[in-house]
N, C-alpha and C positions, 0 to 999 in steps of 0.2 A: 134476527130480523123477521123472520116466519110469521113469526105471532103480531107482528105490527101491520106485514101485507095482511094479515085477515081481518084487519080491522079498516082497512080502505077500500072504498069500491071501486072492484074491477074496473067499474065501466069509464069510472072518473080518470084512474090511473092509465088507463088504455087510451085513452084521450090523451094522458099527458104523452105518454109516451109517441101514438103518434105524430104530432105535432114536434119534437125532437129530432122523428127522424125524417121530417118533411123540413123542418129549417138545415138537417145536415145534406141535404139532396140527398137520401139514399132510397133504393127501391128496399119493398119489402121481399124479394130476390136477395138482393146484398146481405140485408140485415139475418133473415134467416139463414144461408149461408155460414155465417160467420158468427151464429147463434147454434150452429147444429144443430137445427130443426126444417121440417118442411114447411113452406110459406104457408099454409093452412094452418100451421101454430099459432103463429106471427100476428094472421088475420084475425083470428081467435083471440091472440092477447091484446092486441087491439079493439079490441071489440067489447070486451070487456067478459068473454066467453068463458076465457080460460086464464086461470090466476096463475101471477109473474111468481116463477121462485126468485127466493134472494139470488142464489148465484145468476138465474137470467138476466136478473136487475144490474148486479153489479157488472156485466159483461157489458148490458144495454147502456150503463153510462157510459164506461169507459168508447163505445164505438161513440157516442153522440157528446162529448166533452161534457158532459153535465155532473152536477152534485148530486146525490143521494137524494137528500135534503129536498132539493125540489120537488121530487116524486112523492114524497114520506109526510105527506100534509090532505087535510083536504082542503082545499083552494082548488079552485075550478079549473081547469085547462085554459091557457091563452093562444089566441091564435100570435103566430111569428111576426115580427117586425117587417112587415111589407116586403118581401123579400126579392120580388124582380127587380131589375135595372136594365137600363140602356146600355150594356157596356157590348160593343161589337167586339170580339178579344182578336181580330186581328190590326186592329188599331187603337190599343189602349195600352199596352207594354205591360198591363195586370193582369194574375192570374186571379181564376175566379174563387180558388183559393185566399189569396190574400183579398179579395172583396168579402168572403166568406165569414173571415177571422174578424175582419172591421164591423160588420154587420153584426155580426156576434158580441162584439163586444159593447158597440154600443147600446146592444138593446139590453144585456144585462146590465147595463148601470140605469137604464132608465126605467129596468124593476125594479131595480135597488131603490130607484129614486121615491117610484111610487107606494111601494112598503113603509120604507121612512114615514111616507107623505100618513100613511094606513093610522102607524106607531103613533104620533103625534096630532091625530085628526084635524092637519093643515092641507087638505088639496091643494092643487096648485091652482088656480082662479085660469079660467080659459078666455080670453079676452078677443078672440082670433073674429080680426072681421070677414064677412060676405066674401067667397071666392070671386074674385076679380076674374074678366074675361080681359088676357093678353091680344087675342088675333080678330078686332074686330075690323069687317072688309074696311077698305081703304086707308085703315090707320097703319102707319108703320111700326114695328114692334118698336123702334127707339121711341118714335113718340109716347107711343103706350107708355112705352117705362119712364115715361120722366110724368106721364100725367099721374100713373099713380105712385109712382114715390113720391110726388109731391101732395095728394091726398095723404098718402099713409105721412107723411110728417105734418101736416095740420092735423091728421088726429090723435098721435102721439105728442101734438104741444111741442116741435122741435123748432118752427120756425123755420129759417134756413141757414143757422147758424151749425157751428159742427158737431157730429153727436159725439160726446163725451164719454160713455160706454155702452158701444150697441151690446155687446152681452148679457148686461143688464138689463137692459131696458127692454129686452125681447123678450127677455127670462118675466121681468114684473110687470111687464104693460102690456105683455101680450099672449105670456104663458105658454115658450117653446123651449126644452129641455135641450141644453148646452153641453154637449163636453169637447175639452181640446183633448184629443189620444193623437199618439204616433203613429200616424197612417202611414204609408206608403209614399216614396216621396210625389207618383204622379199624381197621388191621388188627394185634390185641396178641400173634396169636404166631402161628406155625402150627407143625403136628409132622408126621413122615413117619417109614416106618420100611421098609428091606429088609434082606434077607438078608444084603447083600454090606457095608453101610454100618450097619446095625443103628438104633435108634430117635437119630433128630436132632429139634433142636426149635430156632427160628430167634423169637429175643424183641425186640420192637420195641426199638432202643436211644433211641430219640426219646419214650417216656414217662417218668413220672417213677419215681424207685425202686421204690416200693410197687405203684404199678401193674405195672411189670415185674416185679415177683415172684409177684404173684400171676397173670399171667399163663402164668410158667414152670410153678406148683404146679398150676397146672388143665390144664395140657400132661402135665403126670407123670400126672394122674387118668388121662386119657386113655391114656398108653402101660400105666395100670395093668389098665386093661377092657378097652380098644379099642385095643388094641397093633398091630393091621394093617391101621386102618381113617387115612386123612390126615386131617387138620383142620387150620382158618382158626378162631383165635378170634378176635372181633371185638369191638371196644368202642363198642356203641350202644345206643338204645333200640326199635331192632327186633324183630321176631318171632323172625327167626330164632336158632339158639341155644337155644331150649326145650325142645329135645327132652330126651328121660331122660338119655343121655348125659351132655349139656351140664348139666344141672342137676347129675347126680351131680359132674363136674368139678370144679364152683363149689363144692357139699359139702365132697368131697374136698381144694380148694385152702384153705376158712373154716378146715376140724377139724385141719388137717394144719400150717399158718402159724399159728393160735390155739387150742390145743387145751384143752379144754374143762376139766380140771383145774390144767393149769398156769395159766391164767387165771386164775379163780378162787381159786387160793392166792395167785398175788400180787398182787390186787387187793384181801381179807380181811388181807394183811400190810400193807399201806399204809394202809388205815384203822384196821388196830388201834394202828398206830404214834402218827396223830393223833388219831385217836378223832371226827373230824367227819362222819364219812358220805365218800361218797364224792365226790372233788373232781374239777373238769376235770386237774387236773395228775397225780391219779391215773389218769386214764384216758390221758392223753398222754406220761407216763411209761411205761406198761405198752406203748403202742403204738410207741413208741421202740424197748424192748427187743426186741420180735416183729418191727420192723422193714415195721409194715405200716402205711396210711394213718390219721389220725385218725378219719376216716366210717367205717372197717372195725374200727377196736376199739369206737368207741360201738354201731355197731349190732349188734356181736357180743355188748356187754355187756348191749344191750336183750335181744336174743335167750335170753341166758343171766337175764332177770330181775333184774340188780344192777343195770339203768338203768329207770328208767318207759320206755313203749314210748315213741318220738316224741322222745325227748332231743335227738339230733344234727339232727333238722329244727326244731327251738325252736332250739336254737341260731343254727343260719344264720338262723334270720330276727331272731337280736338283731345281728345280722351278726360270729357270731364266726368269728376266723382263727388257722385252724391254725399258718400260720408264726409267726405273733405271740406266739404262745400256746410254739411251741418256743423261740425265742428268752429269751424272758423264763424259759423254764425251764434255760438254759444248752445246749440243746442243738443240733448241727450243722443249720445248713438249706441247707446248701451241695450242690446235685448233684452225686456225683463217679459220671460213666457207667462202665458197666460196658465194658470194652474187647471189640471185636467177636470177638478169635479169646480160645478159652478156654487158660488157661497153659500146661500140658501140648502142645500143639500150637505153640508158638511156642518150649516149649523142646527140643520135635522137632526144629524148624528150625533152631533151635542148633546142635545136634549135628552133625543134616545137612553142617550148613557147615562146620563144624571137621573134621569129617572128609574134604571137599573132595568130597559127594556132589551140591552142588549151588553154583552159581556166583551170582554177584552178582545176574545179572537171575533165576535162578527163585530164590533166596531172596526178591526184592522182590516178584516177582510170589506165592508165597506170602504172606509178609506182607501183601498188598493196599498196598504201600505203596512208594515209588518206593526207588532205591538209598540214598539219604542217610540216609532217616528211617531202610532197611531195617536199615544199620550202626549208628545210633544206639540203634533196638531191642534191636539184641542188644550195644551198651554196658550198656546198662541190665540184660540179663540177667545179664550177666556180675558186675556188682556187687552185684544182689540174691544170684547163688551164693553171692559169695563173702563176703558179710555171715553167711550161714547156713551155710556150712561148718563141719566139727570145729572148725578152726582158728580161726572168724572171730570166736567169743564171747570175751569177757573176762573174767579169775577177778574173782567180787564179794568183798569184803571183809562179812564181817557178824558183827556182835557174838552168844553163842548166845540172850543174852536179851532179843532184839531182838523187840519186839510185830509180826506183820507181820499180823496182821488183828483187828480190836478184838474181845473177844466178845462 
């Protein structure tokens, strides 16, 4: 490896290196410490002063988790994925440890992401409108958040009908990098955002759907205000989280997933259809189609006045269940997780590989996945192509007086 460090510049590598050991929070005390050398080395090899031996390197990864590989290029130094938070650790039940690891993890897949992006010369399209001011005097942050979650879906073309996959539609309409990982269980989402990587958002894959989405929609509030500030959402009943931001979030996530006209009309369509008032199966139908928890459309519909306040807590306590309640109305209660890498980036890898830019172990090690499943993966890409190709549909037969929806 000798002969490869003399072929990179100090000054480049010295960069990278600093920046590894400022995302791992260590001092350059620590590092040299446990380098056995004096900090004046350290500064030096940072600096680009004095050149890393291999064995320094390979010590220097192992304390900073990193690959070889990363350093052994010249590619420029990147600053770290925004790396403060709001997190007070006497009321968050996480260590900054485990924020560490999350953090870490999602900004290596969203270099993954952009390398692909490199490989295939497909940038991701940045679509991200004007920073939104949440606190302006005398508006309430709820109001804020229903004004512009209802701009952002007139300009996303949603209407007020229910969005059908926000992950997608963030990903292509607006150009914010997705992954669901196994976070921590308090921990429902975190978001970051830099210049080089653009705004990422990393959603617990270990909650249940509705939570995970409204975790995602209060991540967008976030990139809609506070587009260059990091956050830890968390799901507790602690303090923290109250600030204005955080409230407008939640606003922005309720007006934005159940918007306040669309509701309403098809709640008024269901009971004019029966003519009984409003029923549990009208409200767990409607929360079906939104795709959000049954406690989040009763208390939206309290909110909105079509429930008596206090509906969904009378409820629980005659001890009713939501599953039970979907079932008997014919509808899915089956989990199916969202997969951790978003489509677009795994059909990067595709191509990658077809084109022979990338070999068996860095397509698996993209994928997160070992060799076997990594070819199976892209079995499966390959048939969903070619199910939706020109080619893949089949001509229908149909009569021209065929009723195809009743009036």
């Amino acid at each position: 490896m000798e002969h490869i460090l003399k072929q990179i510049d100090p000054k480049l590598l010295g960069q990278k290196l600093k920046q590894a050991r400022i995302a791992r929070e260590l001092t350059q005390e620590e590092v040299a410490e446990r380098l056995g050398v004096v900090r004046t080395t350290l500064i030096a090899i940072e600096q680009g002063a004095r050149r890393v031996t291999a064995r320094e390197l390979v010590q220097l990864a192992g304390f900073y988790g990193r690959a070889l590989s990363e350093w052994l290029d010249e590619e420029p130094a990147s600053a770290p994925l925004v790396p403060q938070f709001r997190l007070p650790a006497e009321v968050t039940r996480l260590t900054q440890e485990e924020v560490r690891q999350a953090v870490e993890q999602l900004e290596a897949l969203a270099r993954d992401y952009v390398a692909l992006e490199k490989m295939s010369a497909m940038p991701m399209a940045r679509r991200h409108p004007p920073v939104y001011a949440h606190d302006i005097p005398g508006v309430s942050v709820d109001i804020r958040g229903e004004e512009i979650a209802a701009e952002e879906r007139t300009r996303l073309g949603l209407g007020d009908g229910p969005v059908a996959n926000l992950r997608s539609l963030l990903e292509e309409s607006v150009g914010i990098r997705i992954f669901y990982l196994a976070l921590p269980s308090p921990m429902g989402a975190l978001y970051a955002y830099s210049a080089e990587l653009g705004a990422c958002i990393a959603v617990n894959q270990k909650h249940p759907a509705p939570r995970s989405l409204w975790s995602l929609a209060h991540e967008c509030g976030h990139f809609l205000t506070t587009r260059y500030v990091a956050d830890v959402s968390l799901w507790d009943d602690e303090p923290w989280g109250k600030s204005q931001a955080e409230r407008f979030a939640d606003s922005f996530a309720k007006n934005f997933l159940m918007p306040r006209v669309g509701v309403n009309r098809l709640l008024s369509e269901a009971v004019r259809v029966h003519g009984k008032g409003v029923t549990v199966a009208d409200v767990m139908t409607i929360a079906h189609l939104y795709r959000v928890s049954a406690e989040a459309m009763f208390r939206r519909l309290e909110e909105l006045k079509r429930l008596p306040s206090g509906t969904w807590d009378r409820l629980g306590q005659r001890g009713f269940q939501p599953d039970q309640a979907r079932m008997a109305l014919g509808f899915a209660t089956g989990e199916q997780r969202e997969p951790m890498l978003p489509y677009r980036y795994r059909m990067l890898a595709w191509m990658a590989y077809d084109r022979e830019k990338l070999t068996d172990s860095q397509l698996a090690n993209l994928l997160r996945m070992d060799r076997v499943a990594a070819r199976l993966e892209l079995d499966r890409l390959r048939m969903w192509a070619d199910r939706h190709c020109d080619g893949g549909y089949e001509p229908v037969q149909a009569d021209p007086d065929d009723v195809l929806a009743p009036a």
